[in-house]
Structures are given as C-alpha cells and as structure tokens.
C-alpha positions as CSV (number, residue, x, y, z in Angstrom):
1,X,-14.6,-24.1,-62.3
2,X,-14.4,-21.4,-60.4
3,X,-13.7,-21.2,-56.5
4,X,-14.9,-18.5,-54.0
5,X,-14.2,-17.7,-50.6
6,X,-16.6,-16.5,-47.7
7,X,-16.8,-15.5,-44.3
8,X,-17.3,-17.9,-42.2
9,X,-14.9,-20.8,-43.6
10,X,-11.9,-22.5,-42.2
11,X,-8.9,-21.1,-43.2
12,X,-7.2,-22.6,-46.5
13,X,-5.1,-25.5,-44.7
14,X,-8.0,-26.6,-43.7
15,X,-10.4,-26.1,-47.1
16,X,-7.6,-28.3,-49.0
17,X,-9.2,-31.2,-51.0
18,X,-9.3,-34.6,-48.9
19,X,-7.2,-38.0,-49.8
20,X,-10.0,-39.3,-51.1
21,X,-11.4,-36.5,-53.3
22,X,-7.9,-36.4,-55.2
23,X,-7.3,-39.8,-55.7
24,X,-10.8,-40.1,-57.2
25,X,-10.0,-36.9,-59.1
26,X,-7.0,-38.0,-60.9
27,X,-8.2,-41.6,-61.3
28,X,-11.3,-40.8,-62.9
29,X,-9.5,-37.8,-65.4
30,X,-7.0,-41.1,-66.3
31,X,-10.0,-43.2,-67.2
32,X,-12.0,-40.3,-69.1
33,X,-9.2,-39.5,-71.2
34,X,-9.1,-43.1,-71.9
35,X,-12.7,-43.1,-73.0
36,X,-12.3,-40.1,-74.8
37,X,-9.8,-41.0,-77.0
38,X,-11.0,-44.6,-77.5
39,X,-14.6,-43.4,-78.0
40,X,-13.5,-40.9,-80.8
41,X,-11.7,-44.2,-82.3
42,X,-14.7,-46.2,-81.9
43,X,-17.0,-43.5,-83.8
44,X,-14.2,-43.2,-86.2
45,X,-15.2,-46.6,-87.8
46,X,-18.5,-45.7,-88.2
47,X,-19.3,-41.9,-88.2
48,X,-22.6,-41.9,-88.7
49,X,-25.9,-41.1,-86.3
50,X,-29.2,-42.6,-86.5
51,X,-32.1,-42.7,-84.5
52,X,-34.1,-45.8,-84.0
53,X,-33.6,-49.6,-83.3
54,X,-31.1,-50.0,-86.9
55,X,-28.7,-48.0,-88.8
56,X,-26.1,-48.7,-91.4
57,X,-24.3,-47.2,-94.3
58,X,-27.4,-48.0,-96.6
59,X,-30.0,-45.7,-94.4
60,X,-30.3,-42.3,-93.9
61,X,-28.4,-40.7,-90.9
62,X,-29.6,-38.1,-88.4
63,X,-25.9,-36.8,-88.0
64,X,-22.7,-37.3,-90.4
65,X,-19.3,-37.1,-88.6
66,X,-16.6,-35.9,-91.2
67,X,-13.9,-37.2,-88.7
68,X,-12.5,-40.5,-91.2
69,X,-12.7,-41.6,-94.5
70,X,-15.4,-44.0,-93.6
71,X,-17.9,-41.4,-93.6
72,X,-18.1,-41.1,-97.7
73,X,-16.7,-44.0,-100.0
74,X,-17.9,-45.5,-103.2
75,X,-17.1,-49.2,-101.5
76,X,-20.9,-50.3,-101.4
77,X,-21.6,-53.5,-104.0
78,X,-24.8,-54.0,-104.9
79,X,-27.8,-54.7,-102.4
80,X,-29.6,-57.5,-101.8
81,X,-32.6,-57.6,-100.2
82,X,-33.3,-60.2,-97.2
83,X,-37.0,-61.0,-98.1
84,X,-39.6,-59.4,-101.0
85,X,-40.9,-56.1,-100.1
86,X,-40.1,-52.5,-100.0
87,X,-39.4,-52.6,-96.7
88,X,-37.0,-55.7,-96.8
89,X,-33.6,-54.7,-94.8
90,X,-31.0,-55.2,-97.2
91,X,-27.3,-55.9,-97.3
92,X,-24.3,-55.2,-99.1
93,X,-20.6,-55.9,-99.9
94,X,-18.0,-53.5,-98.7
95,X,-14.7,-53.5,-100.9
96,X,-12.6,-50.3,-99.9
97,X,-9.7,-49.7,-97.3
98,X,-12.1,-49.2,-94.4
99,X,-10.6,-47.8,-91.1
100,X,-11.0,-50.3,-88.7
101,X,-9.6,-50.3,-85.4
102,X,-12.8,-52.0,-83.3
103,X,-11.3,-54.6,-81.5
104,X,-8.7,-53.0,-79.1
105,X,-10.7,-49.7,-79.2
106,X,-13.9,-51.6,-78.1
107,X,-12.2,-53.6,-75.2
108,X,-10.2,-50.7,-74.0
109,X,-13.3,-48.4,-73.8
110,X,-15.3,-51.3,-72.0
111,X,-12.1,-51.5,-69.0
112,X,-12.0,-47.8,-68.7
113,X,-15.8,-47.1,-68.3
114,X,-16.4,-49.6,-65.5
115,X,-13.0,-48.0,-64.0
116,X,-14.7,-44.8,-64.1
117,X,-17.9,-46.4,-62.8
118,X,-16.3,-47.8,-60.1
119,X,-14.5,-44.9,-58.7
120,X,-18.1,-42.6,-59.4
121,X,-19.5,-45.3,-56.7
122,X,-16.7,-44.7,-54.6
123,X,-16.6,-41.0,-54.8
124,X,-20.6,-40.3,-54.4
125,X,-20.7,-43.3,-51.1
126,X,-18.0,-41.4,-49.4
127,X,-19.0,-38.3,-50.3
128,X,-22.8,-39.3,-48.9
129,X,-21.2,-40.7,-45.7
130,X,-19.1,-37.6,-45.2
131,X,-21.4,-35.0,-45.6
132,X,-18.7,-33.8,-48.5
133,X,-22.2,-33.8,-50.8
134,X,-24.2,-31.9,-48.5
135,X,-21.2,-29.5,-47.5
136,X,-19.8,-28.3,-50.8
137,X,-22.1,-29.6,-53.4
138,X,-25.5,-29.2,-52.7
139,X,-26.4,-25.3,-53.5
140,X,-28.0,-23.6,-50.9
141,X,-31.6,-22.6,-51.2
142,X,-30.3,-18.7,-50.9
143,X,-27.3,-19.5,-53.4
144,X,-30.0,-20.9,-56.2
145,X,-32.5,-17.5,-56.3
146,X,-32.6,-15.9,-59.6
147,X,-30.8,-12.7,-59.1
148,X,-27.6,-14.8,-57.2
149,X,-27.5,-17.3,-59.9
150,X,-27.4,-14.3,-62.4
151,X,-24.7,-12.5,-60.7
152,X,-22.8,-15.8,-60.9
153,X,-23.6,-16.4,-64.7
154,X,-22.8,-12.6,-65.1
155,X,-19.2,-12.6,-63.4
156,X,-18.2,-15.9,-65.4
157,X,-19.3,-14.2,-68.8
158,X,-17.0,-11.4,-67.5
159,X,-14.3,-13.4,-66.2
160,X,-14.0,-12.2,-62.8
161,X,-12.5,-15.0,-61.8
162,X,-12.3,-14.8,-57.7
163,X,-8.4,-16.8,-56.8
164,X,-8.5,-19.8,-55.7
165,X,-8.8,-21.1,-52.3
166,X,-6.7,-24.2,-52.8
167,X,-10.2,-26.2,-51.4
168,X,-13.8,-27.1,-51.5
169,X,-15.6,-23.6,-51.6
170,X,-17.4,-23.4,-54.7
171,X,-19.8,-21.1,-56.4
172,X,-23.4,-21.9,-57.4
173,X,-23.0,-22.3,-61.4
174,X,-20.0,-24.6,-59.8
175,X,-22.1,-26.7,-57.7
176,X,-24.7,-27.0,-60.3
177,X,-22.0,-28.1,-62.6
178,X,-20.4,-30.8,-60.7
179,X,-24.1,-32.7,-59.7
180,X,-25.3,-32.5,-63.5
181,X,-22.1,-34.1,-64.0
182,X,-22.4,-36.6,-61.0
183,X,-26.2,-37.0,-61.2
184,X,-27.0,-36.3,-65.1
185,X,-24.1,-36.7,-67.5
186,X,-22.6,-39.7,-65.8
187,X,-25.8,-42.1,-65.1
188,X,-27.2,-41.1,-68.8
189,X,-23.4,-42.3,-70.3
190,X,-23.6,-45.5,-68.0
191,X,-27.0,-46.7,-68.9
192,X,-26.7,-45.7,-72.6
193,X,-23.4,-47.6,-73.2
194,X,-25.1,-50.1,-71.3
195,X,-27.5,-50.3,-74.0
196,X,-25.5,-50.7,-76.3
197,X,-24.3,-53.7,-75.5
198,X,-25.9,-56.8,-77.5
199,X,-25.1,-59.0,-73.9
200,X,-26.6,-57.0,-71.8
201,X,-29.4,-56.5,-74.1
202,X,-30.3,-60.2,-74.4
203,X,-30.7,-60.0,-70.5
204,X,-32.2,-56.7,-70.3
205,X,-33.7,-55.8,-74.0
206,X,-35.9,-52.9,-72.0
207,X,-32.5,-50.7,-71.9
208,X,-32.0,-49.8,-75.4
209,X,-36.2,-49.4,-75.4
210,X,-36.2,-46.6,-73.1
211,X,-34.6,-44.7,-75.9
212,X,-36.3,-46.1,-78.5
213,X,-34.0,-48.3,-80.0
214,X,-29.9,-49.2,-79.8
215,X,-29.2,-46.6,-82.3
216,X,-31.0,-44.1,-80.1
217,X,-28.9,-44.8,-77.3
218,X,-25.6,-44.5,-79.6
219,X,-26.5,-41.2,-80.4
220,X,-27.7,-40.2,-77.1
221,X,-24.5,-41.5,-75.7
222,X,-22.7,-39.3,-78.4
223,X,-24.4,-36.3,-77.5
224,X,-23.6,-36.8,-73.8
225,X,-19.9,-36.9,-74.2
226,X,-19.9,-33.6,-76.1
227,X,-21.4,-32.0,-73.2
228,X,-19.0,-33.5,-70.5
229,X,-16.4,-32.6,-73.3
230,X,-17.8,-29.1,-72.6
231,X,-17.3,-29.3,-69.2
232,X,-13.9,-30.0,-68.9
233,X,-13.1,-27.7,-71.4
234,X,-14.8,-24.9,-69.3
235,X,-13.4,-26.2,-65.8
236,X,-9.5,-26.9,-67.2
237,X,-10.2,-23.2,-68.2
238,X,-11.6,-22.2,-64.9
239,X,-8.8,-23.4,-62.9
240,X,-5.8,-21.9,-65.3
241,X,-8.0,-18.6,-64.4
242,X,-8.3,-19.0,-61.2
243,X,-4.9,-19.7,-59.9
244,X,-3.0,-23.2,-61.6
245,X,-0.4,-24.0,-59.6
246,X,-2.8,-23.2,-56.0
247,X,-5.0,-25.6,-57.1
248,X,-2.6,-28.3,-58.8
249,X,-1.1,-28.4,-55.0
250,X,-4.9,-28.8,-53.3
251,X,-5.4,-31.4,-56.2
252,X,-2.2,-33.4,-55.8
253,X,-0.7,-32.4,-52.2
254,X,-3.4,-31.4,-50.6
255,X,-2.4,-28.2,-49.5
C-alpha cells in the first residue's frame, strides 16, 4: 500500500517500523503463505461450493472450482438411498484415482492458522497498548470525507504513487485497508474455519448456524481468502511502486 508523508511528522529515522511491527509482519506473511498454499490443496480434493448445512459430489454446487481432476469424473457407482423418500440423503461408491492429499494438508493448515491467530492477538494488544492503532491506523475524521477519500482512490487508479517514507505514515484507502484486514477479513476467516470444524462444532454447534450451515461457512471462508488474496496482491504491488528496497529496510532493519 501506499505511504505518504506530511508536515508535521518525525523525520524518517524516527517513522521506521517498530521491532515488534516487523517481527509480526514477517511472522504472519510466513504463516499466510502456509495457509494459502495448504488451503488451495485442501479445496483441491474437493472443488466444489455449496451453500447450506450438506454438500457432496451427488448435489448441486453453488460454485465449481476447475483447479483438479476431482472436480468432473465418471467414478460415482450407483446411489443408495439411506431411508425411503425423495428426500432421502444418498450415498455412493467412488472408484477413480481421486487426488487426495487431506491429511498433511489439513493438519498443516490447522498449525499455521492458530500461528497466525496468535501473532494477530499479539499485534492488535500491542498495537492498543501503544497507541500504534490510534496513531497510524485509525483514519482521521478529516482524512475519511468524501472528496479526500476520492482524491486517494483517484491517485491510486492513476498510480501516483507518493515514495516511501521507510515508516508508519499511511494514506486513508491504506488505513481503511489494513483494519478491514485486521478487523473484517481476519475475525470472519477465524470464526468460519472455526466452524468448520466437526470438534468444535459438537461444543459449539451455534458457529456453523450463524451462516446457515457448515457448508455456508466453507464457502464463506473461500470467499474471504480471495479477498485477502486481493490484498496482498495490491499491497506487494504498492510497495514495488513505492520504493522496494526503502521499505524492505523499514520492514527488516528498521531503518
């Protein structure tokens, strides 16, 4: 994302990113990537959508993921229906070379998302106790009126990219960014991957309710990590704009 300088601030030793701030940085990048890659491996098995409490290779999808050769096979034996009734659930064989890599995947995503829970808890208590919230995050009520906000949007559909300060000094559509991230994006990933978990389920079956069934919550949780996707795509982008190297030494020296 972009950084902008303005009267008034310290000068650029002084606006370089704190210990803390990096180290959360870099550990939390680690852990996403992790969840990226295993999440795309996890959805790989199965890359289908649905919406609802059930959904399976014998019910119609909301969204069809043409990212394996699980998505169309002719490996389904016949159905059998559970009990009499049209609206019986019903199973079937599978007898094709299914792509199935769930165990590692699963237990690898599972470590990295409380990794990246953990250091979001980290990062938002210090930054509360520090003021680091307040100072550099929280938009100002001048910075959010409609004609600055437009100017912002304006100069980033332009790419007039101010250089980078090597700190904290960000723009509104910055700020805005990072507490969606911090505040939307991260909490909704959290409590819908939560959901889908059949443990924590059985000791809290009102998660996967709030968004009307497990399914739901898959799909919700899918949806989610394209739009942090989105984000890093446009902040890695931001920062190669805005000066790399000045703020790869704020992110990793400090300076």
């Amino acid at each position: 994302m972009t950084t902008r300088a303005s009267p008034g601030h310290a000068s650029p030793a002084h606006r370089a990113h704190a210990g803390w701030v990096r180290s959360c940085h870099w550990i939390g990048a680690a852990a996403l990537l992790v969840l990226a890659f295993t999440g795309v491996e996890i959805l790989m098995v199965h890359p289908r959508l649905y919406w609802g409490e059930a959904g399976n290779d014998l019910t119609p999808a909301l969204l069809e993921l043409p990212i394996s050769r699980n998505l169309h096979h002719e490996g389904i034996g016949p159905r059998t229906a559970f009990f009499d009734g049209p609206d019986s659930p019903v199973s079937a064989p599978i007898d094709y070379d299914m792509f199935n890599q769930n165990g590692w995947g699963r237990s690898l995503h599972f470590l990295a998302g409380w990794i990246l829970v953990a250091v979001g808890l980290v990062y938002l208590v210090v930054a509360l106790a520090t003021g680091h919230l307040r100072r550099h995050l929280l938009p100002r009520l001048q910075e959010l009126a409609p004609g600055s906000v437009w100017a912002d949007v304006r100069r980033h559909l332009r790419l007039q990219i101010p250089p980078a300060t090597g700190g904290p000094t960000y723009g509104v559509l910055q700020r805005l960014a990072y507490l969606a991230v911090l505040c939307v994006l991260a909490p909704l990933m959290v409590v819908t991957g939560l959901a889908m978990s059949p443990a924590v389920d059985a000791a809290a079956p009102f998660l996967p309710e709030i968004f009307g069934g497990t399914q739901s919550a898959r799909t919700v949780h899918f949806f989610t990590f394209a739009a942090l996707v989105l984000f890093l795509l446009a902040h890695i982008a931001m920062v190669v704009l805005s000066g790399f190297r000045r703020h790869m030494r704020a992110m990793t020296l400090g300076r």
